[in-house]
C-alpha positions as CSV (number, residue, x, y, z in Angstrom):
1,X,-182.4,152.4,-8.5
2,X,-180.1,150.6,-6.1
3,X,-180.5,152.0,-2.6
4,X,-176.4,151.7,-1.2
5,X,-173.6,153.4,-3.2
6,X,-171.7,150.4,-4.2
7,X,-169.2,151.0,-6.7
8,X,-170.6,149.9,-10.4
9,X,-173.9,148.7,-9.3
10,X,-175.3,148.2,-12.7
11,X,-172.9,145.4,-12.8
12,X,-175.7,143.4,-10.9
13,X,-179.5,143.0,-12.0
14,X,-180.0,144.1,-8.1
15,X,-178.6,145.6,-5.3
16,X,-179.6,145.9,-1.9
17,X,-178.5,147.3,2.2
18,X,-177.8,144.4,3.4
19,X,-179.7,145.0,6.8
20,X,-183.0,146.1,4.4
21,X,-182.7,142.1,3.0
22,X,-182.2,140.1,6.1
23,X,-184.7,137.8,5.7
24,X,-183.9,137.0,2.2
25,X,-180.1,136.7,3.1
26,X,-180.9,134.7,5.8
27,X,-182.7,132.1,3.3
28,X,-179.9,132.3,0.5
29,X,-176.8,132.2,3.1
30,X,-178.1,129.8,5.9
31,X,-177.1,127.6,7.5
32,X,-174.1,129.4,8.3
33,X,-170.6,127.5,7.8
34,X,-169.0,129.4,10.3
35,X,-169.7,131.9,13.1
36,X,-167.5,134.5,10.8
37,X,-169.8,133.7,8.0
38,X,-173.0,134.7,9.5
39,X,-175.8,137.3,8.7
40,X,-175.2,138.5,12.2
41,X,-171.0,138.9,12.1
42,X,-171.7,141.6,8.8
43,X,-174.0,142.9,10.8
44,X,-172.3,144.1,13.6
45,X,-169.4,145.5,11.4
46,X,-171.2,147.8,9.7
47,X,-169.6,150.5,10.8
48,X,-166.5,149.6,9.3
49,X,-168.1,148.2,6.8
50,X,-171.0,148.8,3.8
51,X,-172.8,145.5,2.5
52,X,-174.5,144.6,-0.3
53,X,-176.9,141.4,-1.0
54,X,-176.8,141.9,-4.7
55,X,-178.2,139.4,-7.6
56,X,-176.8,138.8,-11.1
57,X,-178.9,135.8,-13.1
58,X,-179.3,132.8,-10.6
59,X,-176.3,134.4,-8.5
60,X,-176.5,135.8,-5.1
61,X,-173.8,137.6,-3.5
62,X,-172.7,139.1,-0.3
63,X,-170.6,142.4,-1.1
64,X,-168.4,144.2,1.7
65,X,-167.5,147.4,0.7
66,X,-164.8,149.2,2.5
67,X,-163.2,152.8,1.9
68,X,-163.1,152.1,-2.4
69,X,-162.5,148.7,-2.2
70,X,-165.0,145.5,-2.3
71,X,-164.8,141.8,-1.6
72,X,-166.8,138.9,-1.2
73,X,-167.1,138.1,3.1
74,X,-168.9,134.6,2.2
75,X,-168.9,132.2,-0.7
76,X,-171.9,133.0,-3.3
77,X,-174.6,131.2,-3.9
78,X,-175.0,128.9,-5.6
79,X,-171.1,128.2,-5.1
80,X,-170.2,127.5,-8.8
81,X,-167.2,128.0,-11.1
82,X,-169.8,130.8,-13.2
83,X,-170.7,132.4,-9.5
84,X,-166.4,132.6,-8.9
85,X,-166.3,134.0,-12.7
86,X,-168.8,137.2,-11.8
87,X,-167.5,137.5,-8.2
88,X,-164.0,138.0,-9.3
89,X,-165.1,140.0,-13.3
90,X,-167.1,142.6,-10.3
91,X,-164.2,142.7,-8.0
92,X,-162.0,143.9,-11.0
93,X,-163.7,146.5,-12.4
94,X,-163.7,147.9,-8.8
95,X,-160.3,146.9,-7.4
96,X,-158.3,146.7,-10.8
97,X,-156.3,143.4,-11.8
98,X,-154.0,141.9,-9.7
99,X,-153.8,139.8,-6.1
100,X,-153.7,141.3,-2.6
101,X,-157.1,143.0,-2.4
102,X,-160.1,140.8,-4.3
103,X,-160.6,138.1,-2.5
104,X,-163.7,135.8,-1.5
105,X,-163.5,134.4,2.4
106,X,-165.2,131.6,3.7
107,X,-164.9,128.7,2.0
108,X,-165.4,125.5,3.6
109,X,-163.0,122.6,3.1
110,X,-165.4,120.8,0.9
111,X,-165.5,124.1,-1.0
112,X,-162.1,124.5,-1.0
113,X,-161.4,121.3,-2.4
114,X,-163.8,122.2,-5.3
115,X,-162.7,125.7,-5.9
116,X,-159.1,123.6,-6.9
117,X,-160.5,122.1,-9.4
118,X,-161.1,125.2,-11.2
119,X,-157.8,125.8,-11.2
120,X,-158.2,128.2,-8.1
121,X,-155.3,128.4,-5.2
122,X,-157.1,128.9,-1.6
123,X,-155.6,129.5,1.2
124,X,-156.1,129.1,5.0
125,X,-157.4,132.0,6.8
126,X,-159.4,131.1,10.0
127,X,-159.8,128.4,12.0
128,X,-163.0,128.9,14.5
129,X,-163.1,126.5,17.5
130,X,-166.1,124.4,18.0
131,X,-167.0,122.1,21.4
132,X,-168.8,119.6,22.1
133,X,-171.8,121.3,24.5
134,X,-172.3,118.1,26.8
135,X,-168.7,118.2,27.5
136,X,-168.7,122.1,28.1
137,X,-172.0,122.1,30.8
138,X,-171.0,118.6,32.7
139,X,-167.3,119.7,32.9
140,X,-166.1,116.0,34.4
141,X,-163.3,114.4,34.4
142,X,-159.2,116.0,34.9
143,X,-159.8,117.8,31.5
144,X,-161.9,120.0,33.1
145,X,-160.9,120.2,36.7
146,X,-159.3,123.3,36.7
147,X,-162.3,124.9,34.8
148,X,-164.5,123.5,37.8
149,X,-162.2,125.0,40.2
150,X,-162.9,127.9,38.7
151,X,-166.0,128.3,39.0
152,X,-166.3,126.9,42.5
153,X,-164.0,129.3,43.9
154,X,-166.3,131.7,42.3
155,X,-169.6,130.6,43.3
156,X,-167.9,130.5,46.8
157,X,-166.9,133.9,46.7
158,X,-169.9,135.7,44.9
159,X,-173.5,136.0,45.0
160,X,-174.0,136.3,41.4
161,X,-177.4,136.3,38.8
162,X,-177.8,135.3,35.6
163,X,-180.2,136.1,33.4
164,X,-181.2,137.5,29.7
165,X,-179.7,141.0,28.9
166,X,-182.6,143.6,28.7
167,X,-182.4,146.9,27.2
168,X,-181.6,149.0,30.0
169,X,-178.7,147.0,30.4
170,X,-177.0,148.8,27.5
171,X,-175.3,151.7,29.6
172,X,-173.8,149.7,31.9
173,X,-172.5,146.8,29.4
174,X,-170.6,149.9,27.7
175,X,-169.1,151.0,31.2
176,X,-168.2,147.4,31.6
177,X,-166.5,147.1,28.0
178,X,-164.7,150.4,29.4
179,X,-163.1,148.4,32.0
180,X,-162.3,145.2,30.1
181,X,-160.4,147.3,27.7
182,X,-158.4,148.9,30.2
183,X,-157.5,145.7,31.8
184,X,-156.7,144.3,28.7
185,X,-155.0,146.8,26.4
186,X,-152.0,147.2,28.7
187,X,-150.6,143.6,27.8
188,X,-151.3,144.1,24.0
189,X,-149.8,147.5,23.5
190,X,-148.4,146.9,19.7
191,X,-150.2,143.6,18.9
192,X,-153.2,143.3,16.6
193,X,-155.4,142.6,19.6
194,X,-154.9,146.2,21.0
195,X,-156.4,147.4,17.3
196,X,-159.2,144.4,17.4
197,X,-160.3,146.0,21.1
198,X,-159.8,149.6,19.9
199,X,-162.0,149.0,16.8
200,X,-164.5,146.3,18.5
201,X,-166.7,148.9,20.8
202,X,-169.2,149.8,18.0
203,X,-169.8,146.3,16.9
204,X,-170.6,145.1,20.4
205,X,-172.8,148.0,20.8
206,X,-174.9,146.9,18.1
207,X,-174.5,143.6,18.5
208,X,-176.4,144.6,22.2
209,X,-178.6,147.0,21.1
210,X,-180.0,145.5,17.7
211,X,-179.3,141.8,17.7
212,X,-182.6,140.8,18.5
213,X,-183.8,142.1,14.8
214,X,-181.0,140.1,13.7
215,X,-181.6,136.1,15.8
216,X,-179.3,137.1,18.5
217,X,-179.6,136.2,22.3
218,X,-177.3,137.9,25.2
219,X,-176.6,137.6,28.6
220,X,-175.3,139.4,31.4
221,X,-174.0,138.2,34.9
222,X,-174.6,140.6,38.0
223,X,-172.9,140.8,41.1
224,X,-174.0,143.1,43.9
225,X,-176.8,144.7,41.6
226,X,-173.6,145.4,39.0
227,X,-173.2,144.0,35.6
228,X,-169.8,142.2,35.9
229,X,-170.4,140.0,32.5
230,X,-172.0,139.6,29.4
231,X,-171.4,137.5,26.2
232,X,-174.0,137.7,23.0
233,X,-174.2,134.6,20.6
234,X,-176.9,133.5,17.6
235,X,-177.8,129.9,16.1
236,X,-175.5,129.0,13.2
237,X,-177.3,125.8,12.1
238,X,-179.8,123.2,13.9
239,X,-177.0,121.4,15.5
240,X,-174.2,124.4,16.1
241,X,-174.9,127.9,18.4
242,X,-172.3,130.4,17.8
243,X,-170.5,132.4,20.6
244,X,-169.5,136.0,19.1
245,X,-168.5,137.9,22.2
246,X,-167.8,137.8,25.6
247,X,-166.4,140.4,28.3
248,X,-165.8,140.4,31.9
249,X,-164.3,141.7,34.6
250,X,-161.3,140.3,34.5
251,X,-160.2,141.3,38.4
252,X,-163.1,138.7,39.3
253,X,-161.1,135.0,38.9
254,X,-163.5,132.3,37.3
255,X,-166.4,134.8,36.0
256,X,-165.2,134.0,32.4
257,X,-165.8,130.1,33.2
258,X,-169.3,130.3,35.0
259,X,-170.9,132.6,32.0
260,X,-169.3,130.5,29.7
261,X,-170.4,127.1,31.0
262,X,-173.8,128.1,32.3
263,X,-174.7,129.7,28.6
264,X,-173.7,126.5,27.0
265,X,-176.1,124.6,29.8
266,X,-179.3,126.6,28.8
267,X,-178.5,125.6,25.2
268,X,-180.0,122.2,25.1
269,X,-181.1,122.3,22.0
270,X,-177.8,122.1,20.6
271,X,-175.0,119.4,20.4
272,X,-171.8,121.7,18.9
273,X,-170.2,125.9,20.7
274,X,-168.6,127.6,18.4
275,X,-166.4,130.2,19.6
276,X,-165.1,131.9,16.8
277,X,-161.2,132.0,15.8
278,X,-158.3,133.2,18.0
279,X,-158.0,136.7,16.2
280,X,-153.8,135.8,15.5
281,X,-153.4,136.2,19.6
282,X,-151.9,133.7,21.3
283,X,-153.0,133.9,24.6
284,X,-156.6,133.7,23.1
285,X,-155.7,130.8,21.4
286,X,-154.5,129.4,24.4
287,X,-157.9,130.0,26.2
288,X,-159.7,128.4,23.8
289,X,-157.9,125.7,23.8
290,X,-158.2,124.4,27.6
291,X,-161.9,124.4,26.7
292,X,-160.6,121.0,24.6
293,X,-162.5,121.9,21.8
294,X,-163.8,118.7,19.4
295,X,-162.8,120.5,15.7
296,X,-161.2,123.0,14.9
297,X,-163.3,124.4,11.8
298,X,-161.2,125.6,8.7
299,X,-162.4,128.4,6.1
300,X,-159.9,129.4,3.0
301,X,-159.7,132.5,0.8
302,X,-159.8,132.1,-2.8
303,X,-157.9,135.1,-5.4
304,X,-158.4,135.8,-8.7
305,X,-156.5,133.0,-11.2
């Protein structure tokens, strides 16, 4: 018997939680193609979302499952035209026929390019920005002088620490959230960024409090004995580390820059950031941006035919 309520679970020859599979997703999703596509990302949505690692034949599948309503968060694996078939034959005995809610996120371009010659439309949905890590910890050149000025200024100004986050870290990384979101919300009163900070204070809880269990690192910044930053991010592949989060103080000019560059620096054993997409904001899009990243990384959406 199937241990999650997912909606016509005798579709599949198994279905599991997600979180009581990890390892096993891990090996049948990994590497990740994106920092949205990752074991961890489902993760720390769970509480807006239910998933599934379910199997049917040689196919393995990702299900997110939210209110009555399912959908594919990542490509299956294998990625075939029969895998596409079952995905989308599942989707509609939950969803019923038609576009606008079955959908499978995540392709890659190279996928994307394949799934159109099934006869399948995708379209663009996210584009997650990815740096070159060399670039990011050196920092030379007029590209990046006002990101050293940054940070000089505050180096000048503070006496700061670095270092891994540790568990008792956890009540004040939610006090600092607390303030972020108050410094932030009052310029996106309307926008989708006021819902995204609104509805993002669970998932950075877990992503501090259990990302460990799931291959991710955090840091915090102190200043004065208080936390003033942190940021939490996991491997994506050998070559790529993935940035999910990071908060600040935003009353505290060029803290955003120093935890930023000084993670990248301990990464050595990477060559590629990625940062994630801009979330539809602007101004995030902006910031990312004078960061010059190297690619901007595209992932598509395929419907039903």
């Amino acid at each position: 018997m199937p241990l999650i309520q997912l909606p016509h679970a005798n579709f599949f020859d198994t279905v599991d939680p997600l979180d009581a599979q990890l390892e096993r997703a891990q090996t049948l999703f990994s590497p990740a193609s994106g920092l949205s596509t990752s074991i961890p990302s489902f993760m720390m949505w769970q509480d807006e979302f239910t998933y599934a690692l379910t199997r049917k034949d040689n196919h393995s599948f990702i299900i997110a499952l939210y209110g009555s309503y399912v959908y594919l968060p990542v490509p299956p694996r294998p990625f075939t035209i029969e895998s596409l078939q079952t995905a989308f034959d599942y989707m509609k005995k939950v969803n019923g026929p038609g576009p606008g809610i079955s959908r499978i996120e995540g392709l890659t371009k190279k996928q994307k390019e394949q799934a159109e010659t099934w006869r399948f439309i995708p379209r663009l949905t996210l584009s997650e920005y990815i740096y070159d890590r060399q670039l990011l910890t050196g920092l030379h050149g007029d590209a990046y002088r006002a990101k050293r000025a940054e940070i000089n200024h505050f180096l000048k100004e503070n006496s700061i620490i670095l270092r891994p986050f540790r568990t008792k870290d956890l009540t004040a990384c939610g006090d600092l959230y607390e303030l972020w979101k108050s410094q932030r919300l009052p310029s996106l009163q309307g926008e989708m960024g006021e819902k995204m900070i609104q509805s993002s204070q669970k998932t950075h809880f877990r992503a501090l409090h259990e990302g460990e269990d799931w291959g991710m690192d955090a840091w915090v910044v102190l200043i004065e004995n208080r936390i003033a930053a942190y940021t939490v991010g996991s491997s994506l592949d050998p070559t790529t580390y993935g940035i999910y989060m990071e908060v600040t103080d935003l009353t505290i000019k060029g803290l955003s820059a120093y935890i930023f560059a000084n993670v990248c620096r301990q990464l050595e054993a990477y060559s590629f950031i990625n940062t994630g997409d801009a979330e539809g904001l602007p101004r995030l899009a902006e910031s990312k941006e004078h960061w010059h990243p190297v690619e901007k990384l595209m992932l598509y959406a395929v419907d039903p035919r």
